[in-house]
LOSEPA-704004 format. One line per 10 residues: number of its first residue (from 1); for each residue x, y, z of N, C-alpha, C. Coordinates in steps of 0.02 Angstrom, whole numbers, plus 50000, padded with zeros to 5 digits. Atoms other than C-alpha are relative to their C-alpha. Example, Ala and Ser with C-alpha at 12.3 -4.5 7.8 and 13.67 -1.06 7.14 Angstrom:
# LOSEPA-704004
1	50045,49941,50000,50615,49775,50390,50045,50060,50000; 49958,49941,49997,50684,49947,50357,49961,50055,50037
This chain:
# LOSEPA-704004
1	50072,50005,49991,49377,47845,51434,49971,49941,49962; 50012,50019,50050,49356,47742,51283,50012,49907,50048; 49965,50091,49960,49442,47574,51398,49948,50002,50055; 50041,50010,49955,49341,47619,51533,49933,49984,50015; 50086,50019,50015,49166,47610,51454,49986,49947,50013; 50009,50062,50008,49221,47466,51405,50021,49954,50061; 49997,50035,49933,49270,47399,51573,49901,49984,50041; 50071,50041,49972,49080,47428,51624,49940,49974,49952; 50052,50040,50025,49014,47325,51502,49982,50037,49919; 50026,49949,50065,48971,47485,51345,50051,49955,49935
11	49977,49983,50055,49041,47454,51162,50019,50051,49996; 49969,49918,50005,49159,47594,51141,50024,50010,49932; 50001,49970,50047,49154,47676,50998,50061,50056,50004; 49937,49928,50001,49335,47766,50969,50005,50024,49916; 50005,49971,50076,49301,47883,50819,50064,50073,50022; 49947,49954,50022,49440,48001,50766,50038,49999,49911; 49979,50001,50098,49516,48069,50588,50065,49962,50007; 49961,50061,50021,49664,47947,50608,49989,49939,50026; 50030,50087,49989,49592,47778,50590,50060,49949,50031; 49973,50032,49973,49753,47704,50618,49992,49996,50089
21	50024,49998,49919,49755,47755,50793,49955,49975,50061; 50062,50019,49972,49594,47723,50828,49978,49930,50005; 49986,50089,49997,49609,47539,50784,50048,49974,50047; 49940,50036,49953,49762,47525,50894,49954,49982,50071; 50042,50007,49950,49631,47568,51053,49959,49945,49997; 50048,50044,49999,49502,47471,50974,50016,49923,50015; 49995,50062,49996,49602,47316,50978,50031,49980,50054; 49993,50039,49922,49677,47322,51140,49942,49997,50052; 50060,50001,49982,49510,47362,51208,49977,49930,50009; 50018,50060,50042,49466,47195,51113,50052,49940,50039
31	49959,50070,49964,49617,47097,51182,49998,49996,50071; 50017,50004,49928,49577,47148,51352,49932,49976,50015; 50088,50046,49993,49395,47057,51336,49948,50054,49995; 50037,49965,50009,49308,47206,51310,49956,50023,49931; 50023,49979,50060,49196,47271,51153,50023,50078,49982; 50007,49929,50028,49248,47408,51033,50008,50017,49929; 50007,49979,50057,49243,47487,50869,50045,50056,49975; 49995,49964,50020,49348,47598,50773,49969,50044,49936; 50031,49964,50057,49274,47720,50648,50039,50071,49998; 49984,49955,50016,49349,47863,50555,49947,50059,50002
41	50021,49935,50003,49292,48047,50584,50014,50061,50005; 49959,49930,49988,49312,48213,50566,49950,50035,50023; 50046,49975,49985,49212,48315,50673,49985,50083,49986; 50011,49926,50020,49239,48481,50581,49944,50008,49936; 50047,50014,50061,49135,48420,50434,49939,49965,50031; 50076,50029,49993,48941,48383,50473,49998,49946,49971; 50025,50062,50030,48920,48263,50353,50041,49926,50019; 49974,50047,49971,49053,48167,50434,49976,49943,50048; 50050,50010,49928,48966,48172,50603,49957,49969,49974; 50077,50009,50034,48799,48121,50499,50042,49912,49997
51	49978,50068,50021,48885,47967,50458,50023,49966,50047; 49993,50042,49961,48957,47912,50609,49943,49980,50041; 50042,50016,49974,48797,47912,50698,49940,49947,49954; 50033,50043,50045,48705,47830,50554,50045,49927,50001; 49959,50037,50001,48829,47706,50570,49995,49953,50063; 50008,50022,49931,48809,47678,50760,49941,49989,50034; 50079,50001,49987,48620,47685,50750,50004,49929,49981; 50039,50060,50012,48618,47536,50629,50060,49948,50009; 49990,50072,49960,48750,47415,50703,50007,49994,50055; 50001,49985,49920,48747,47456,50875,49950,50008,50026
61	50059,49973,49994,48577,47513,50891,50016,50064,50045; 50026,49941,49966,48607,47697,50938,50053,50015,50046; 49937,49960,49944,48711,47800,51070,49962,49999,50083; 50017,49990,49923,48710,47794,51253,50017,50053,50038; 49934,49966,49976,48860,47892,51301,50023,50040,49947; 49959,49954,50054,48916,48044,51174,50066,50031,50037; 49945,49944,49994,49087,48122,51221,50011,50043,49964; 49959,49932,50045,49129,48273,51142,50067,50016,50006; 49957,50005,49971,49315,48244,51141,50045,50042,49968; 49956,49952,50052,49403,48320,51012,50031,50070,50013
71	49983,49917,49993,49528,48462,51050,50054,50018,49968; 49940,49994,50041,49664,48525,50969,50045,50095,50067; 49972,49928,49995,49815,48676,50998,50022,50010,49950; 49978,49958,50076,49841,48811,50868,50029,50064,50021; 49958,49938,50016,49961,48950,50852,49930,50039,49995; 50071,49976,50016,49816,49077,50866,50014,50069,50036; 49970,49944,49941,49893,49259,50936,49939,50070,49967; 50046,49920,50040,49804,49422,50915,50063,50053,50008; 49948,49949,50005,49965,49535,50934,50034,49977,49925; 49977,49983,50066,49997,49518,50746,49959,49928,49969
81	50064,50034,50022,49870,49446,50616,50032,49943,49979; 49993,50073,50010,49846,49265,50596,49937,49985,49993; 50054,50051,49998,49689,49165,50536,49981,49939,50018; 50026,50095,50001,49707,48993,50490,50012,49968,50054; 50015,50022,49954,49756,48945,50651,49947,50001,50043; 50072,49979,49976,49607,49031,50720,49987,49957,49991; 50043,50010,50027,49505,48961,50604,49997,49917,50005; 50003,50074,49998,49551,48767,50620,49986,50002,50083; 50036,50008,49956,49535,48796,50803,49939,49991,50027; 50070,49984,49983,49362,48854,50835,49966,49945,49945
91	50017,50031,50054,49337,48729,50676,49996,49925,50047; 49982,50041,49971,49398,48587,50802,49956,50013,50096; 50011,49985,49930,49364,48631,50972,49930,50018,50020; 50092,50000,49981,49190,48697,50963,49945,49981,49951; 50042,50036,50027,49115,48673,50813,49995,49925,49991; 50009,50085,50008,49164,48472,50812,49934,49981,50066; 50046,50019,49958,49067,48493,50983,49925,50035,49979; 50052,49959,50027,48925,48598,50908,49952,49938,49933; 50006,50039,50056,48927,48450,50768,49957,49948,50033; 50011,50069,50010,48913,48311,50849,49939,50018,50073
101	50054,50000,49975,48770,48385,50974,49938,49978,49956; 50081,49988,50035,48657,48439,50831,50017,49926,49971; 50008,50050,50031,48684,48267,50763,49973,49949,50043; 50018,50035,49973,48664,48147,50896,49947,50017,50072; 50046,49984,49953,48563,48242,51035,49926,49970,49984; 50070,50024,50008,48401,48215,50924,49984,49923,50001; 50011,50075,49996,48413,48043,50912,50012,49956,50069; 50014,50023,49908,48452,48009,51105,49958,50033,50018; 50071,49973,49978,48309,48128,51144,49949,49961,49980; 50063,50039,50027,48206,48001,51032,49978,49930,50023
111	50028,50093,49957,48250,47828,51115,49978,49999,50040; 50043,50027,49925,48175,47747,51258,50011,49988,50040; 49976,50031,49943,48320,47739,51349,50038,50070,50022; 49949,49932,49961,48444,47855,51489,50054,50020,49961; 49933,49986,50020,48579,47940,51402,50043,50052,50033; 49956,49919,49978,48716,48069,51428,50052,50026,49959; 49948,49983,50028,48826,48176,51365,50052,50045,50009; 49946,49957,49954,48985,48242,51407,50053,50033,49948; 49958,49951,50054,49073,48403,51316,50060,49993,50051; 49933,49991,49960,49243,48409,51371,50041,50058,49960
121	49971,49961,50013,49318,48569,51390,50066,49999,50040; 49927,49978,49967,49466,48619,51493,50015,50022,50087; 49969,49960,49968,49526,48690,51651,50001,50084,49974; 49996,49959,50009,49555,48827,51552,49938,50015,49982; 50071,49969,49989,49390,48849,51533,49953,50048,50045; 50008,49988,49921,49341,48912,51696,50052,50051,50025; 49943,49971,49958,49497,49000,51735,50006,50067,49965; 49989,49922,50023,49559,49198,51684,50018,50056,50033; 50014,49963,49960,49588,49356,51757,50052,49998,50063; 49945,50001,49962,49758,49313,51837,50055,50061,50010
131	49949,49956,49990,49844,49476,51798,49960,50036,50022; 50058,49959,49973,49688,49571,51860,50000,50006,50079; 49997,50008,49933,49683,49631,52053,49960,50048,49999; 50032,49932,49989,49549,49731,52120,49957,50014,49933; 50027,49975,50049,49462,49740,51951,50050,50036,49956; 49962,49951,50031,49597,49834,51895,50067,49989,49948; 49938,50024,50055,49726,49818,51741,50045,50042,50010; 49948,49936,50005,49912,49870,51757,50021,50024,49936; 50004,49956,50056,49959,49997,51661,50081,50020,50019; 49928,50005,50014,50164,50018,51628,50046,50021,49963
141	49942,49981,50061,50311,50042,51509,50000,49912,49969; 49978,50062,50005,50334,49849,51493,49942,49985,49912; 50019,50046,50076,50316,49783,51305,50024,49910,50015; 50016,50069,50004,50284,49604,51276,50054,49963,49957; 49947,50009,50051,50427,49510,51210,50007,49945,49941; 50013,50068,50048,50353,49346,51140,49927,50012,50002; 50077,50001,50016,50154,49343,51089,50009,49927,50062; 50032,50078,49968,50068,49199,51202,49958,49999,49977; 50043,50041,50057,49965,49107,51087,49942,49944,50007; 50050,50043,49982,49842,49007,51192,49932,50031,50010
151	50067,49967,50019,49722,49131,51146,49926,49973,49956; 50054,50026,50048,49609,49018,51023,49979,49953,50042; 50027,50066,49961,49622,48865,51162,49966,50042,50051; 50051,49962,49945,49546,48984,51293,49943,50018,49993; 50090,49990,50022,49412,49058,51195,49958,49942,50001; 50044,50049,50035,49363,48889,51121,49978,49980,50072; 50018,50032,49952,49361,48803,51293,49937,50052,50045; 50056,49953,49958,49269,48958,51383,49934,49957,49946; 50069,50000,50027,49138,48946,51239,49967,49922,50001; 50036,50077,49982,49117,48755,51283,49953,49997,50053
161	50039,49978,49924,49061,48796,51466,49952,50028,49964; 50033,49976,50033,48966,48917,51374,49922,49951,49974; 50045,50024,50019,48874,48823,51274,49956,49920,50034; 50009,50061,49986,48869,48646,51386,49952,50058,50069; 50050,49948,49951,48790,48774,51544,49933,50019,49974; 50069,49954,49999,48652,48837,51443,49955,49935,49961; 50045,50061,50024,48614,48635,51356,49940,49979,50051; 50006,50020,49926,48601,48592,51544,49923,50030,50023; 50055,49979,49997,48452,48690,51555,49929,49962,49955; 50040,50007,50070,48356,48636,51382,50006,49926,50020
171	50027,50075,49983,48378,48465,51441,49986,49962,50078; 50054,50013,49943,48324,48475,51607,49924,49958,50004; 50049,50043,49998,48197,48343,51652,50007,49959,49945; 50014,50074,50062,48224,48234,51491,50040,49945,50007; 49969,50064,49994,48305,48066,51471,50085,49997,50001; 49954,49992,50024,48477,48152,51419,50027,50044,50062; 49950,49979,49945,48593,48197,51561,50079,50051,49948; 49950,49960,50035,48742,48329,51516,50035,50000,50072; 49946,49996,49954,48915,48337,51600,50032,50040,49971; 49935,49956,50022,49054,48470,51573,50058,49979,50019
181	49954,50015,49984,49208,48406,51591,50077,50030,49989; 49948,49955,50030,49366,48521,51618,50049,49977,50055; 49925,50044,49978,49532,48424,51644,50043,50058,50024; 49941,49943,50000,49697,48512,51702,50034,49942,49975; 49951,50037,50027,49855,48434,51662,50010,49917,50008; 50003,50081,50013,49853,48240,51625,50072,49979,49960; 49961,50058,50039,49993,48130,51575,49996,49986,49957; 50011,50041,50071,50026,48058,51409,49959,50025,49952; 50023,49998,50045,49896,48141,51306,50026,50016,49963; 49978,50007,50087,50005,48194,51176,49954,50062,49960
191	50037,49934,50062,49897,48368,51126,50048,50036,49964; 49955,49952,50018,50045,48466,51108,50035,49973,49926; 49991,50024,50065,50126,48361,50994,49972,49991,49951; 50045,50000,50092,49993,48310,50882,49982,50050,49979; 50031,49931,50021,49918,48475,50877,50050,50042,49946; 49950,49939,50047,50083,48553,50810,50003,49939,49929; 49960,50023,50069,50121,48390,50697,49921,49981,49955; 50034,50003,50020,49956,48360,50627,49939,50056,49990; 50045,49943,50029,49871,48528,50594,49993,50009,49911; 50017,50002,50049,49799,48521,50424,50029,50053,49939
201	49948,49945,50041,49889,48613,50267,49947,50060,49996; 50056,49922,50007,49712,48721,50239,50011,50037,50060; 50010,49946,49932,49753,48787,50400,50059,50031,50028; 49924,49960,49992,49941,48809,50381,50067,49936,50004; 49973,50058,50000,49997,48632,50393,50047,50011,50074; 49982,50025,49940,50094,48553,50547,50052,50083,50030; 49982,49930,49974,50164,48703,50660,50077,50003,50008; 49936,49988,49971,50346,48767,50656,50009,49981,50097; 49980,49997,49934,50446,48746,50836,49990,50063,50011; 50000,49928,49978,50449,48940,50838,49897,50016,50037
211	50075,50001,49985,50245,48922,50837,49974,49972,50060; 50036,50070,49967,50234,48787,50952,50024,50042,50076; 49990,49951,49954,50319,48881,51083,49981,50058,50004; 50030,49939,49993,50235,49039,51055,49922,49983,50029; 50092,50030,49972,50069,48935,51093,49996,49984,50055; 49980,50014,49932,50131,48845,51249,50020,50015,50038; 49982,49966,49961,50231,48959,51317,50049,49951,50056; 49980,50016,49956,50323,48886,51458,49971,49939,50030; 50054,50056,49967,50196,48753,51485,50029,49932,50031; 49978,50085,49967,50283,48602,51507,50075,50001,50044
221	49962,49977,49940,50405,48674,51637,49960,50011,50036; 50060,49984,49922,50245,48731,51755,49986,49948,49990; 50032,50053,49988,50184,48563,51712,50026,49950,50040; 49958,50027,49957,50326,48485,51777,50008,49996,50054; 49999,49966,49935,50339,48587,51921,49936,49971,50031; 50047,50013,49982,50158,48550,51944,50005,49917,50021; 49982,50070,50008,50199,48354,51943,50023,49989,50059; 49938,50031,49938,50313,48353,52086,49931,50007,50055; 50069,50002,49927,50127,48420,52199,49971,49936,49986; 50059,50034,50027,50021,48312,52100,50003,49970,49941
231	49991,50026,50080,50000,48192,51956,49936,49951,49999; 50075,50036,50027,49841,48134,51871,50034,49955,49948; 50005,50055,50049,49840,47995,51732,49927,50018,49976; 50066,50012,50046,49701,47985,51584,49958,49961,50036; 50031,50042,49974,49643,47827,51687,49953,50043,50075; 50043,49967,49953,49578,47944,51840,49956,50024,49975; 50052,49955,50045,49502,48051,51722,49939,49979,49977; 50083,50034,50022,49385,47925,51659,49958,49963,50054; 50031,50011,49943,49344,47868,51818,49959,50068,50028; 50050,49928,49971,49284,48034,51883,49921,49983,49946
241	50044,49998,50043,49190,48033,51706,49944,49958,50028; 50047,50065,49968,49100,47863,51752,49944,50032,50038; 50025,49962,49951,49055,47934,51920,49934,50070,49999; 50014,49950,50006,49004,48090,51863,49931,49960,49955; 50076,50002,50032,48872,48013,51726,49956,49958,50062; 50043,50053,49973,48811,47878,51863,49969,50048,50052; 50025,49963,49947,48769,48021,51995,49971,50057,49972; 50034,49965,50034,48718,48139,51864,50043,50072,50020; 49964,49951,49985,48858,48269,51907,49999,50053,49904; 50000,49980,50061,48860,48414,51772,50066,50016,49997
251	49910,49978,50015,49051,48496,51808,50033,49949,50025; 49931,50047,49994,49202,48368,51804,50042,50031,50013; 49920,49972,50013,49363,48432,51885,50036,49949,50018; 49956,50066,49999,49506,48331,51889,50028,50014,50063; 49953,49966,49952,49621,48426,51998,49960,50054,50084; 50038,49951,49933,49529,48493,52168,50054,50035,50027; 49952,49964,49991,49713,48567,52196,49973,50079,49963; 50027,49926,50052,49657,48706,52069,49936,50039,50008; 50040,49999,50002,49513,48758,52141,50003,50090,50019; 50002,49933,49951,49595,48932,52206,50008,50042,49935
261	49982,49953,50063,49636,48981,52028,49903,50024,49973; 50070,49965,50041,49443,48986,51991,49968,50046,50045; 50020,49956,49974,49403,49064,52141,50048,50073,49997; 49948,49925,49995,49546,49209,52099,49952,50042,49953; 50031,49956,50043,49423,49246,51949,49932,50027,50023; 50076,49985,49956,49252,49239,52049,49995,50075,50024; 49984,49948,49959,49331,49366,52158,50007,50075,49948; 50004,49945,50021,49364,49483,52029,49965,50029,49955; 50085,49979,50038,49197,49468,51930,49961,50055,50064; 50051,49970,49954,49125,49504,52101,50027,50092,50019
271	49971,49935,50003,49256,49655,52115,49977,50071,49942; 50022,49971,50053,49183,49705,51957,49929,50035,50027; 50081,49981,49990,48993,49722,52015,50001,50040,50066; 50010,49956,49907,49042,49812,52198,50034,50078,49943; 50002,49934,50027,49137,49940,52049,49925,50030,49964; 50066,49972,50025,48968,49952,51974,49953,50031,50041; 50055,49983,49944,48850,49975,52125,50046,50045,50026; 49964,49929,50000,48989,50124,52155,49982,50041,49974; 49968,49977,50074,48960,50176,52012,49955,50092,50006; 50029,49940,50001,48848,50344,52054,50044,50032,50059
281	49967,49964,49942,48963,50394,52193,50070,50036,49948; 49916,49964,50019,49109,50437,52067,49951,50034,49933; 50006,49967,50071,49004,50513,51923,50003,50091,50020
C-alpha cells in the first residue's frame, strides 16, 4: 500500500516498531522516484501514536490517508488458560487500531481537506459458523486433540468490523471517508513468521514451533491448496485499496472467490431468527 500511495503522487509514511524495516520500504520507495518516510512506532502505546502524528502534522503538514495496519498472530486458546498471548493480541490488533483513530481522526476532522481512513481487518472477520448447520451445534463423543488457537485473531478482527461499521456512521456526511478492509490469503506477508518470531517477552517472548502450529493449524497447506484456484499478491491489494478510497467504497474484499463462506454464516444468523419467530410454537 505504502509503494502504491506513492505511485499516485502521496508521501508515504511507513511507520512500524522495527525501524529497520521500515527504512528498507522507505528507500526503495525513494529509489523508485517516489516520496517516503520512515518513522518508528508502536501502536500499542498512545503516546507513541501521539508522536507519530505530531510528527506528520509538522513536516508533512498533516494526514490524508490513515491505514490502520498493524496485525499480529498469537498463541491465544481458551481450552486451557493462557493470557499474555491474549493480551498482546487485542493490545495489537485492536487497540493499535483504537489508538491511532482517537489520535488522528480529530485532526483530519479539523483540516480543510478530503480524507480517509482505512482499518484493516481480515477475511476472518466476516466469516464463522462453519461447523453450525441449521442453527444447530453437534453434539458427540469426539474430544479435540490439538487446541486451535486462532481464537484471539478472530475476535480481534470481528471486533474491527465492529468497530469500523459503527465509525461509518459517526462520520457520515463529514470530510473523512472510512473503508474496512478484510484481505484473505496474500503472498509474502510474512505474519506468521514475524508474529511467532517477534512477539514481545512481556507477552511471552517469540512463540515456540509447538505454539505456532497450535495457532495456524493447518493453514499453510489450505493456503496452498487455495493457490493452485487463485493467487493474490500485496500489489492487488493496494490497488483495490486505491479504488476503494477514490469511489468511496466502505468493505474491501480481496478474494470474490470467498464470498460463499460469508454467505454460509448469513444463512445461519438468519436460521437463528426463523428459530426465534418459532419460538412460541415449542414452549
Amino acid at each position: 500500500m505504502a509503494e502504491r500511495f506513492s505511485q499516485e503522487g502521496m508521501t508515504a509514511v511507513i511507520a512500524d516498531n522495527r525501524l529497520a524495516e521500515a527504512k528498507q520500504v522507505a528507500n526503495q520507495i525513494q529509489r523508485n522516484g517516489g516520496r517516503a518516510v520512515a518513522i518508528e512506532v508502536d501502536v500499542t502505546q498512545r503516546e507513541s501514536v501521539i508522536s507519530l502524528a505530531d510528527r506528520v502534522d509538522r513536516e508533512l503538514g498533516g494526514t490524508s490517508v490513515l491505514v490502520n495496519n498493524a496485525g499480529v498472530v498469537s498463541y491465544s486458546p481458551l481450552l486451557r488458560p493462557e493470557e499474555r498471548g491474549w493480551l498482546w493480541i487485542i493490545d495489537v490488533n485492536l487497540l493499535g487500531v483504537v489508538h491511532g483513530l482517537q489520535t488522528f481522526l480529530p485532526r483530519m476532522l479539523a483540516s480543510a481537506q478530503e480524507c480517509h481512513v482505512v482499518n484493516t481487518s481480515s477475511f476472518a472477520g466476516v466469516v464463522g459458523a462453519a461447523a453450525i448447520e441449521g442453527n444447530r451445534v453437534r453434539i458427540g463423543t469426539r474430544v479435540p486433540e490439538e487446541p486451535v488457537a486462532m481464537y484471539g485473531y478472530m475476535a480481534t478482527k470481528h471486533a474491527v468490523v465492529a468497530l469500523s461499521e459503527t465509525l461509518a456512521g459517526e462520520l457520515s456526511g463529514t470530510r473523512v471517508g472510512v473503508s474496512l478492509l478484510c484481505p484473505s490469503h496474500h503472498e509474502n506477508t510474512g505474519i506468521f513468521e514475524n508474529s511467532a518470531r517477534y512477539r514481545p517477552d512481556a507477552f511471552g517472548g517469540p512463540m515456540t514451533s509447538e505454539e505456532l502450529r497450535a495457532t495456524v493449524g493447518d493453514h499453510e497447506r489450505r493456503s496452498s491448496e487455495a493457490r493452485l484456484a487463485f493467487t493474490r499478491y500485496p500489489s492487488e491489494c493496494a490497488a483495490r485499496v486505491v479504488r476503494a478510497i477514490r469511489e468511496h467504497h466502505f468493505y474491501i474484499f480481496t478474494h470474490p472467490e470467498s464470498r460463499a463462506a460469508v454467505e454460509k454464516r448469513f444463512a445461519e444468523i438468519r436460521a437463528g431468527f426463523d428459530d426465534a419467530s418459532l419460538f412460541g410454537e415449542h414452549v
